[in-house]
N, CA, C, O and CB atoms as a CASP TS submission, in Angstrom:
PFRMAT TS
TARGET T0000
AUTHOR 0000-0000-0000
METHOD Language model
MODEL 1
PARENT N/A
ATOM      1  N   UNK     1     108.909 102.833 127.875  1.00  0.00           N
ATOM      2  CA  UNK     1     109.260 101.994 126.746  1.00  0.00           C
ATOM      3  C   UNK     1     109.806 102.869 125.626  1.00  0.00           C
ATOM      4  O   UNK     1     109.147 103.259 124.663  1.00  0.00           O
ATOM      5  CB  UNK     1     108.042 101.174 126.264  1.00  0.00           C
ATOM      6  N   UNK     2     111.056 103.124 125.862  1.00  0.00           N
ATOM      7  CA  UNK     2     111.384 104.332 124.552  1.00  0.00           C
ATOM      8  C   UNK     2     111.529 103.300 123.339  1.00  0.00           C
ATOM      9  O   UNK     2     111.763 102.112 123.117  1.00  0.00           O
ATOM     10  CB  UNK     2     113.133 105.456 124.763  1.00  0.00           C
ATOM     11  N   UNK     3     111.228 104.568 122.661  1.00  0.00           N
ATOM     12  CA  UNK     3     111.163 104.040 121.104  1.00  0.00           C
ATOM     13  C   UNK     3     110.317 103.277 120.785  1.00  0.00           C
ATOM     14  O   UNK     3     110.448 102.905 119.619  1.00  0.00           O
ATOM     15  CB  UNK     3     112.176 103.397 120.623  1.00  0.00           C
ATOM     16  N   UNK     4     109.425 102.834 121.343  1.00  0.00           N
ATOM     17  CA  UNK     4     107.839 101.863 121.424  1.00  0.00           C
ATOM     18  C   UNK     4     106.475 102.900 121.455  1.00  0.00           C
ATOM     19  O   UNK     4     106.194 103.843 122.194  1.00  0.00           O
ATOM     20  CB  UNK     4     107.743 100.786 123.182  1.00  0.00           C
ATOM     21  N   UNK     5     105.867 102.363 120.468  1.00  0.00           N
ATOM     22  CA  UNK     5     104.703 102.945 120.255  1.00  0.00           C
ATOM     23  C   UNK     5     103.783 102.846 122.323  1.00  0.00           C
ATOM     24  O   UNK     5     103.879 101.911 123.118  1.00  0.00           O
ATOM     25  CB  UNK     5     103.850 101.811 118.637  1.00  0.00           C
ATOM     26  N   UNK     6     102.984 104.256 122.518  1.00  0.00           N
ATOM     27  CA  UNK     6     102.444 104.145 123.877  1.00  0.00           C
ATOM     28  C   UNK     6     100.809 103.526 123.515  1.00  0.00           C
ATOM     29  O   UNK     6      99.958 103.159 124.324  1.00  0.00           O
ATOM     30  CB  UNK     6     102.507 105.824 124.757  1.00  0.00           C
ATOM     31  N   UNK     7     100.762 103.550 122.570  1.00  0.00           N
ATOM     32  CA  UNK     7      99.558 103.085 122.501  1.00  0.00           C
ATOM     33  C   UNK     7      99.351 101.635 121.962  1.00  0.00           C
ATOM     34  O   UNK     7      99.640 101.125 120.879  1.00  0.00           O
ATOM     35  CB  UNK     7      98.898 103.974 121.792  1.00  0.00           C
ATOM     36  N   UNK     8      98.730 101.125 123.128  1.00  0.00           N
ATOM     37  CA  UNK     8      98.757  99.684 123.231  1.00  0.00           C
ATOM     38  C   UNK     8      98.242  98.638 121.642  1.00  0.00           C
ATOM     39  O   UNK     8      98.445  97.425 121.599  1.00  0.00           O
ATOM     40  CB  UNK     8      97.653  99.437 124.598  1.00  0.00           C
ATOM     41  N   UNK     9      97.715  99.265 120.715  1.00  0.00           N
ATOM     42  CA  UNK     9      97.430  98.956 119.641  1.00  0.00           C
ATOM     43  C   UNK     9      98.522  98.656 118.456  1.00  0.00           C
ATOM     44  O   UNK     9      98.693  97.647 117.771  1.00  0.00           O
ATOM     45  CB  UNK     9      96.653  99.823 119.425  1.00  0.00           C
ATOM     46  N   UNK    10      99.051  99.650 118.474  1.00  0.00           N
ATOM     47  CA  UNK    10     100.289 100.098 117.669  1.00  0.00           C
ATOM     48  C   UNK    10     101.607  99.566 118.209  1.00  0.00           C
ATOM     49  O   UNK    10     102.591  99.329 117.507  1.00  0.00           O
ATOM     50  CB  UNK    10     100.389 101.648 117.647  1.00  0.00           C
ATOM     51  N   UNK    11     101.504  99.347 119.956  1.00  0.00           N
ATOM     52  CA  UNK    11     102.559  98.504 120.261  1.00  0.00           C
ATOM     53  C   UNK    11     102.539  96.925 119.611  1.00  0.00           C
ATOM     54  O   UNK    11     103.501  96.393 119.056  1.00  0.00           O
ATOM     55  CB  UNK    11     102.568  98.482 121.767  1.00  0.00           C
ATOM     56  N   UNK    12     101.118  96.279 119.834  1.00  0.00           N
ATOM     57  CA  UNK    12     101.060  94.863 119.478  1.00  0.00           C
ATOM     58  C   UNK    12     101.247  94.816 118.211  1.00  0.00           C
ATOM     59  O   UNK    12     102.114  93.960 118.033  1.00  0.00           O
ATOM     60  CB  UNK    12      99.890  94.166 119.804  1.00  0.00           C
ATOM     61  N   UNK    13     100.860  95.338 117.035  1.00  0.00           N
ATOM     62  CA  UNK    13     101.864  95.351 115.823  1.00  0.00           C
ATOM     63  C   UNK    13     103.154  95.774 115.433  1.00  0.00           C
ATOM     64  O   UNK    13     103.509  95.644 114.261  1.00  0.00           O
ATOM     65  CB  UNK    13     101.440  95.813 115.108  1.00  0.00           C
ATOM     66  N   UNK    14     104.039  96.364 116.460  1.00  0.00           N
ATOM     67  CA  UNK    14     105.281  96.532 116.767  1.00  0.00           C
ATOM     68  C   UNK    14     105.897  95.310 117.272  1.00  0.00           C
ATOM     69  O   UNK    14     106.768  94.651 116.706  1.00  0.00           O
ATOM     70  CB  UNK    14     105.385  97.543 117.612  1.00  0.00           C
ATOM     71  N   UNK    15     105.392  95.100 118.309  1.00  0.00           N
ATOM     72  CA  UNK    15     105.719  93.887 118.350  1.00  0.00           C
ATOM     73  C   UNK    15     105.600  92.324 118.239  1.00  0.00           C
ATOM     74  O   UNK    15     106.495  91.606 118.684  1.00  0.00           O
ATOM     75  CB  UNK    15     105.853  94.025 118.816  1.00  0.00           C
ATOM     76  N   UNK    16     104.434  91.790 117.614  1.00  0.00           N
ATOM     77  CA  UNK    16     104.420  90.885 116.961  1.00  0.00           C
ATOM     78  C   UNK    16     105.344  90.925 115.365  1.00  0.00           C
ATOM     79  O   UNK    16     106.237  90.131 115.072  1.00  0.00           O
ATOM     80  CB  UNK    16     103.056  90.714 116.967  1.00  0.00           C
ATOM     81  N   UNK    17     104.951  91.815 114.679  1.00  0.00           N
ATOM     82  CA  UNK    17     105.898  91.782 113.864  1.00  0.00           C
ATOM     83  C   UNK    17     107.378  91.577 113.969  1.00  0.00           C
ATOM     84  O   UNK    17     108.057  90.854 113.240  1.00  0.00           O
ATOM     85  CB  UNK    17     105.734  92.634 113.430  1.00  0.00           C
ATOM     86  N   UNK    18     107.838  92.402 115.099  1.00  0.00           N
ATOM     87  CA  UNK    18     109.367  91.690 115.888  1.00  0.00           C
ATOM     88  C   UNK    18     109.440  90.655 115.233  1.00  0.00           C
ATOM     89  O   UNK    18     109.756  90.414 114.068  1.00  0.00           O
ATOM     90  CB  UNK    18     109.449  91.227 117.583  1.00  0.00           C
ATOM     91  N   UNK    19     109.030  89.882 116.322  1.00  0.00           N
ATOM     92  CA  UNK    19     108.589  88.631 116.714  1.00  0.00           C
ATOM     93  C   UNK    19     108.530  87.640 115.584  1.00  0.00           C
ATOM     94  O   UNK    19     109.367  86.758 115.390  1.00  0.00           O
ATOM     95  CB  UNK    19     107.320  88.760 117.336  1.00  0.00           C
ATOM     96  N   UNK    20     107.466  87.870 114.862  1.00  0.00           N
ATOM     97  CA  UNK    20     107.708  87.206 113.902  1.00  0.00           C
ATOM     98  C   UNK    20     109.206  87.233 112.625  1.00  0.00           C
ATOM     99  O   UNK    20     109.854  86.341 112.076  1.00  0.00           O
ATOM    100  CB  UNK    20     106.526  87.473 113.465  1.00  0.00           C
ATOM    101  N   UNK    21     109.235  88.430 112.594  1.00  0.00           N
ATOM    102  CA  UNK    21     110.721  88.677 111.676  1.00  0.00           C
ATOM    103  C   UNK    21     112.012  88.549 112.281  1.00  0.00           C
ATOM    104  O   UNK    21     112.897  88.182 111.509  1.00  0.00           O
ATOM    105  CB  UNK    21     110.849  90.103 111.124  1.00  0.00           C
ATOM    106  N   UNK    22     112.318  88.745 113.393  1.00  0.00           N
ATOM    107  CA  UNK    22     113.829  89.237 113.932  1.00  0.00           C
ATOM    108  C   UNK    22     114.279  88.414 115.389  1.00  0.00           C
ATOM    109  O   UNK    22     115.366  87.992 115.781  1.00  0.00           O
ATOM    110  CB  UNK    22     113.769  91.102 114.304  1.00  0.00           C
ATOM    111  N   UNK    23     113.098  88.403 115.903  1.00  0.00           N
ATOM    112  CA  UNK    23     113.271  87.630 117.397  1.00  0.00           C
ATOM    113  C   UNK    23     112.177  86.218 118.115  1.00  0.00           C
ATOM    114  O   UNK    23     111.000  86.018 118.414  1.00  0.00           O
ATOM    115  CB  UNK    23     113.054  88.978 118.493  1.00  0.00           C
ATOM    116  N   UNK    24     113.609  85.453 118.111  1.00  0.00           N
ATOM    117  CA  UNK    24     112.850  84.413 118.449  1.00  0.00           C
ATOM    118  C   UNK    24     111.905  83.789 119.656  1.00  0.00           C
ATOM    119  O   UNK    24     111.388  82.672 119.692  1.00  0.00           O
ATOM    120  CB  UNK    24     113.539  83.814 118.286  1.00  0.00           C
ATOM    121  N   UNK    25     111.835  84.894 120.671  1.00  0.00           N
ATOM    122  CA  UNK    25     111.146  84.938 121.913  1.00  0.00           C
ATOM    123  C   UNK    25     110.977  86.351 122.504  1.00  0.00           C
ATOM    124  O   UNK    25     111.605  87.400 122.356  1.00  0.00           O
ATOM    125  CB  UNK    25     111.855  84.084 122.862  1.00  0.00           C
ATOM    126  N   UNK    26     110.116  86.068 123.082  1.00  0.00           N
ATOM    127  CA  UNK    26     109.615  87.648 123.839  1.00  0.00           C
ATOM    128  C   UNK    26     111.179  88.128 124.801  1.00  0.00           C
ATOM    129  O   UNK    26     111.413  89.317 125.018  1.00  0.00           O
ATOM    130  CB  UNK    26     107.810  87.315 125.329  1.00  0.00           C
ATOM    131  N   UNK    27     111.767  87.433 125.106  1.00  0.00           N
ATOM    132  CA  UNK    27     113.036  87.685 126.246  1.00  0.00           C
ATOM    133  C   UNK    27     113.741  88.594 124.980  1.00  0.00           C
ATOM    134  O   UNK    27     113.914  89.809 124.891  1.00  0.00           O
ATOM    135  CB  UNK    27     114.166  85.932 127.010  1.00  0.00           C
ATOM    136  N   UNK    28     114.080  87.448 124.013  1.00  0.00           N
ATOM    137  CA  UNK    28     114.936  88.020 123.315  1.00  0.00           C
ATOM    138  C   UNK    28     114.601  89.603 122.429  1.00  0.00           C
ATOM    139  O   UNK    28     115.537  90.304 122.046  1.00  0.00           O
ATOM    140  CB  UNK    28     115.255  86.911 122.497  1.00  0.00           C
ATOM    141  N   UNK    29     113.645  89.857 122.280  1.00  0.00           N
ATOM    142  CA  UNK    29     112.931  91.151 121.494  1.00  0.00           C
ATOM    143  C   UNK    29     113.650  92.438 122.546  1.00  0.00           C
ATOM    144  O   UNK    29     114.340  93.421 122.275  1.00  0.00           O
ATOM    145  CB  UNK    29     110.754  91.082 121.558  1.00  0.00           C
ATOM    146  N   UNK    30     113.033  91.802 124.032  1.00  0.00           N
ATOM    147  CA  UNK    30     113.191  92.833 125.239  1.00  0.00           C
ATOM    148  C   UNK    30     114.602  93.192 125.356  1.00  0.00           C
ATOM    149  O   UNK    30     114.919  94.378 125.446  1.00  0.00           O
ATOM    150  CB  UNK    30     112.700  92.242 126.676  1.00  0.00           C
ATOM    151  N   UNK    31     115.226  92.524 125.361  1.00  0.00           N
ATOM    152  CA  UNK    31     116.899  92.439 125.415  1.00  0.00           C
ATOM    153  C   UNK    31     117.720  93.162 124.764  1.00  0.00           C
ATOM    154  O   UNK    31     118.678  93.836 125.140  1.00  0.00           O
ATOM    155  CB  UNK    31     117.396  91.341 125.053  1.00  0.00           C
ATOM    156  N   UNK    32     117.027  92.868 123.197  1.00  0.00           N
ATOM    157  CA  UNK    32     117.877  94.097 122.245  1.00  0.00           C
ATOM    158  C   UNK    32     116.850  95.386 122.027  1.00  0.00           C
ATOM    159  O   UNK    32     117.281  96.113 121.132  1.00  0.00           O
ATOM    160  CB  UNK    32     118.357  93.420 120.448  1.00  0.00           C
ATOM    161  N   UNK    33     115.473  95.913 122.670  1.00  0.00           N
ATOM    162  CA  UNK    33     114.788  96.487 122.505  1.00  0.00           C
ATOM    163  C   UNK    33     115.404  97.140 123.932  1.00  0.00           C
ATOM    164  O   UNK    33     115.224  98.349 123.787  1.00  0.00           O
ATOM    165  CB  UNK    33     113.526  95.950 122.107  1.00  0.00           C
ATOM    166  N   UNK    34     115.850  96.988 124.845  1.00  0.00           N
ATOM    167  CA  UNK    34     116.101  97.445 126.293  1.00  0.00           C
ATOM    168  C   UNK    34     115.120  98.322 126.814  1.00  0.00           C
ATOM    169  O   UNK    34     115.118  99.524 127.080  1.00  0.00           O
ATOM    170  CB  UNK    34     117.375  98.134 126.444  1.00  0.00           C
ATOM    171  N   UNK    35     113.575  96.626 126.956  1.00  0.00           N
ATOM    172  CA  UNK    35     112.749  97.310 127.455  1.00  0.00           C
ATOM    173  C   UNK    35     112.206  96.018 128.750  1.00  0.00           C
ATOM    174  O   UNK    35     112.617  94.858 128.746  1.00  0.00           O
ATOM    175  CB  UNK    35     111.683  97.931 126.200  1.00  0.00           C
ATOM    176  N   UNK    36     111.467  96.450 129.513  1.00  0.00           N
ATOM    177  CA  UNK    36     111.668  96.044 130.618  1.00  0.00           C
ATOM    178  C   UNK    36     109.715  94.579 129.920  1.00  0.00           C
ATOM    179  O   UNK    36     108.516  94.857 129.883  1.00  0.00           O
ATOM    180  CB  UNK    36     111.729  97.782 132.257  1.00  0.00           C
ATOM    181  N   UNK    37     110.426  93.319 129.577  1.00  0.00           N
ATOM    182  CA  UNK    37     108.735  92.255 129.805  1.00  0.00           C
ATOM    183  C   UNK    37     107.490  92.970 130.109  1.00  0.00           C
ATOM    184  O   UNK    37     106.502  93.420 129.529  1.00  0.00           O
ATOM    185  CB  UNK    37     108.732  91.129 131.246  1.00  0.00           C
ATOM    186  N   UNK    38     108.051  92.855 131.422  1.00  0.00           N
ATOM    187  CA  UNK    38     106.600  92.885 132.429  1.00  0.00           C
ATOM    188  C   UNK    38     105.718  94.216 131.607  1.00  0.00           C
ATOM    189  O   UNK    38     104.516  94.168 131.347  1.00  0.00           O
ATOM    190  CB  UNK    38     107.048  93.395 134.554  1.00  0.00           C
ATOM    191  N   UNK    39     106.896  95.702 131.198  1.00  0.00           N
ATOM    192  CA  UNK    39     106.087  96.365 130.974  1.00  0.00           C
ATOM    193  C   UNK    39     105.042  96.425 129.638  1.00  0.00           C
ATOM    194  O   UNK    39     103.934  96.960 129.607  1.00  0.00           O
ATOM    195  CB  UNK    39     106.700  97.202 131.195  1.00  0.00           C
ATOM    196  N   UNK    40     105.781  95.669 128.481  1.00  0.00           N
ATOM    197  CA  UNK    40     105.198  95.050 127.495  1.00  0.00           C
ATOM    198  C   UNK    40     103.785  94.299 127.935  1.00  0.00           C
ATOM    199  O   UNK    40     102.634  94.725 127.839  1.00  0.00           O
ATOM    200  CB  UNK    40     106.222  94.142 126.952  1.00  0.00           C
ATOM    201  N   UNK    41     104.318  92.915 128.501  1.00  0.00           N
ATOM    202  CA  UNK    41     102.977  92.150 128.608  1.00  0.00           C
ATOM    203  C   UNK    41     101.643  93.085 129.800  1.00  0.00           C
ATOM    204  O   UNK    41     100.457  92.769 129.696  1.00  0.00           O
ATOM    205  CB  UNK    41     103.526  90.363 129.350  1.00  0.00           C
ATOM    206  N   UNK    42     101.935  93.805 130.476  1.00  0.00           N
ATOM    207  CA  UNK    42     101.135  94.261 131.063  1.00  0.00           C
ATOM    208  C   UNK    42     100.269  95.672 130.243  1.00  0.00           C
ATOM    209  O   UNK    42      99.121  95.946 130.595  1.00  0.00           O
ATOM    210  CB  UNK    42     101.848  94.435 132.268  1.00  0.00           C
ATOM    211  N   UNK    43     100.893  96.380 129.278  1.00  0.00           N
ATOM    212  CA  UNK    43     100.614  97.214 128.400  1.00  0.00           C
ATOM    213  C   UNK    43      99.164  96.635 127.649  1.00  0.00           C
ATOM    214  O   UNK    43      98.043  97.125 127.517  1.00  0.00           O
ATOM    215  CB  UNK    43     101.900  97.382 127.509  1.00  0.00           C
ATOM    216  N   UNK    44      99.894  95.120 127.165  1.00  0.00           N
ATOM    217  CA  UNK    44      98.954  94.437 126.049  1.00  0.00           C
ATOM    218  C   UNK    44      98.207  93.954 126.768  1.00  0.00           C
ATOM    219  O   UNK    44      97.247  93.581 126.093  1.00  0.00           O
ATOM    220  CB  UNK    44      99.423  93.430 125.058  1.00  0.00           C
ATOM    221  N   UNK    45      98.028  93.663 128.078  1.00  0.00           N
ATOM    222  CA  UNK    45      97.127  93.237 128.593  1.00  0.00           C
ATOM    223  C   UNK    45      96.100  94.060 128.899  1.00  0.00           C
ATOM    224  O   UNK    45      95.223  93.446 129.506  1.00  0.00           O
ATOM    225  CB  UNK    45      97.493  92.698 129.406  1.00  0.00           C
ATOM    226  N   UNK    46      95.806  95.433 128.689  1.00  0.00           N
ATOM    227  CA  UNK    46      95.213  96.420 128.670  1.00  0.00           C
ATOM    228  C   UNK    46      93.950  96.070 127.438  1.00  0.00           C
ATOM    229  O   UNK    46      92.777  96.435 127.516  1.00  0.00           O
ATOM    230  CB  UNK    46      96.273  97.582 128.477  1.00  0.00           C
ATOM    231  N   UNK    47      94.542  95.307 126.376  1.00  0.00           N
ATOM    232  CA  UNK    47      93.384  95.294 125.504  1.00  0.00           C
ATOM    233  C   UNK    47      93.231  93.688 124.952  1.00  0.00           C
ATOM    234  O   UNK    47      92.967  93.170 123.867  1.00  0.00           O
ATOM    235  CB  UNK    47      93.620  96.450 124.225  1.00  0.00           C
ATOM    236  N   UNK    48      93.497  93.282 126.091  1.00  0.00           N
ATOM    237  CA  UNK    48      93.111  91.686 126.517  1.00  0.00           C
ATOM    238  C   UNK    48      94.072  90.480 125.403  1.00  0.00           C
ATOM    239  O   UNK    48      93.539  89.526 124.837  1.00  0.00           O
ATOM    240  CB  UNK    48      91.038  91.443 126.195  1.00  0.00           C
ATOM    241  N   UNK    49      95.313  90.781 125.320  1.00  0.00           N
ATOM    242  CA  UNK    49      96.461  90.014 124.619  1.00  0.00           C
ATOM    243  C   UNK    49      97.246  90.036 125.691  1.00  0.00           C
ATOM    244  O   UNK    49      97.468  90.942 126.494  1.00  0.00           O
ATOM    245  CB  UNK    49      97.158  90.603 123.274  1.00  0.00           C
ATOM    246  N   UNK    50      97.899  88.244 125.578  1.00  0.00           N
ATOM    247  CA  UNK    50      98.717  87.540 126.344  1.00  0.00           C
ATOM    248  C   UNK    50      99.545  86.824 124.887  1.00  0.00           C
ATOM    249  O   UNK    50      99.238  86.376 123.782  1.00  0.00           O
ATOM    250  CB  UNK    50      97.817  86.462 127.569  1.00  0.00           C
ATOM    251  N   UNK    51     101.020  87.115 125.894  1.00  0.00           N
ATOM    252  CA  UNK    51     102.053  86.401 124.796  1.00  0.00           C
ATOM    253  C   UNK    51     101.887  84.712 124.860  1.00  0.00           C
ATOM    254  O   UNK    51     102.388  84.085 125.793  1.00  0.00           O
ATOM    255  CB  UNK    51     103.838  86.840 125.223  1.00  0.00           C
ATOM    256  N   UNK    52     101.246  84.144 123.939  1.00  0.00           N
ATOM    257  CA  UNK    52     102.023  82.702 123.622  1.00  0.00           C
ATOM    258  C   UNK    52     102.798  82.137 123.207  1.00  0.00           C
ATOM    259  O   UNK    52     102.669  81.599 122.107  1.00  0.00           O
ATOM    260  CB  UNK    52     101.800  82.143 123.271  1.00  0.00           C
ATOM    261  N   UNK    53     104.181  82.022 124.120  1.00  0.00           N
ATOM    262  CA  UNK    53     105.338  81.783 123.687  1.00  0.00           C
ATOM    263  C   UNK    53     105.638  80.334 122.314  1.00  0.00           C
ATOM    264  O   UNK    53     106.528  80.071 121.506  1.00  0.00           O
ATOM    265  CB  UNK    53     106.007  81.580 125.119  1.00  0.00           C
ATOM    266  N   UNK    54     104.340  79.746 122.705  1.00  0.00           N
ATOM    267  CA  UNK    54     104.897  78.412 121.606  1.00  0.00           C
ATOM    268  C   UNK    54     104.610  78.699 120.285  1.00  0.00           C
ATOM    269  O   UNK    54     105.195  78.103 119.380  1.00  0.00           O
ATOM    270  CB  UNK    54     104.159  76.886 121.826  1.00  0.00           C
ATOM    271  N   UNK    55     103.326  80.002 119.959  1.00  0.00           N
ATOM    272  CA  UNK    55     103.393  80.474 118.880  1.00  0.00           C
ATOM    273  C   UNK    55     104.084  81.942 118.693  1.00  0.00           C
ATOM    274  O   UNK    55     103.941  82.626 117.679  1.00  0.00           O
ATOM    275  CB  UNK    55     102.185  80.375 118.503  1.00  0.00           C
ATOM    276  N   UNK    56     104.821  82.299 119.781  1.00  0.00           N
ATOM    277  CA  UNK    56     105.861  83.487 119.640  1.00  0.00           C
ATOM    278  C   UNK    56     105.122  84.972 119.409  1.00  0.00           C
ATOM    279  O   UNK    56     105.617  85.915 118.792  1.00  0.00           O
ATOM    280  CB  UNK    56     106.890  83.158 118.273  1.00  0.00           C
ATOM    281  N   UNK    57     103.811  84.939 120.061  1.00  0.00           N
ATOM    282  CA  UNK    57     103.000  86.145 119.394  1.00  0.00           C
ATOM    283  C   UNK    57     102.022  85.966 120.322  1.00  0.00           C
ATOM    284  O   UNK    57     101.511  84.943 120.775  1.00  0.00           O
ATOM    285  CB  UNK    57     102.486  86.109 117.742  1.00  0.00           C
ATOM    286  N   UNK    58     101.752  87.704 120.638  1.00  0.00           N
ATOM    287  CA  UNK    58     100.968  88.282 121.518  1.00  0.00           C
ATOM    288  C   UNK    58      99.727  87.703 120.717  1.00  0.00           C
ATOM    289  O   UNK    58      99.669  87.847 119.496  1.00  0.00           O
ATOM    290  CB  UNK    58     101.167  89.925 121.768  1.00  0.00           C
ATOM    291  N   UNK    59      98.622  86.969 121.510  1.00  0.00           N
ATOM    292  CA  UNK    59      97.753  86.367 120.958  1.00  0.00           C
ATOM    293  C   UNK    59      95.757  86.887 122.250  1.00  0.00           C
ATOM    294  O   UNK    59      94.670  86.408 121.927  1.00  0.00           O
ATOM    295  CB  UNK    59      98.624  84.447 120.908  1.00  0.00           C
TER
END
């Protein structure tokens, strides 16, 4: 995940904040972030956060 924090803590405020400011879905964050979903949501799932897309944030 270049340019993404490796530590799964510091990622989920990386990217919720996205999220909330700049991108309107997890696809779209990944897309201009050119980073691969799966490896995101499986990262955060390390410290028990799943994306809920209807509130747009790793929850």
């Amino acid at each position: 995940m270049t340019g993404l924090p490796n530590d799964p803590v510091m990622l989920l405020s990386v990217v919720n904040t996205a999220l909330r400011d700049t991108h309107q879905d997890l696809d779209g964050f990944c897309k201009t972030r050119d980073v691969e979903k799966e490896d995101i949501v499986n990262k955060l799932k390390t410290i028990n956060y799943e994306y809920n897309a209807e509130l747009n944030k790793f929850v």
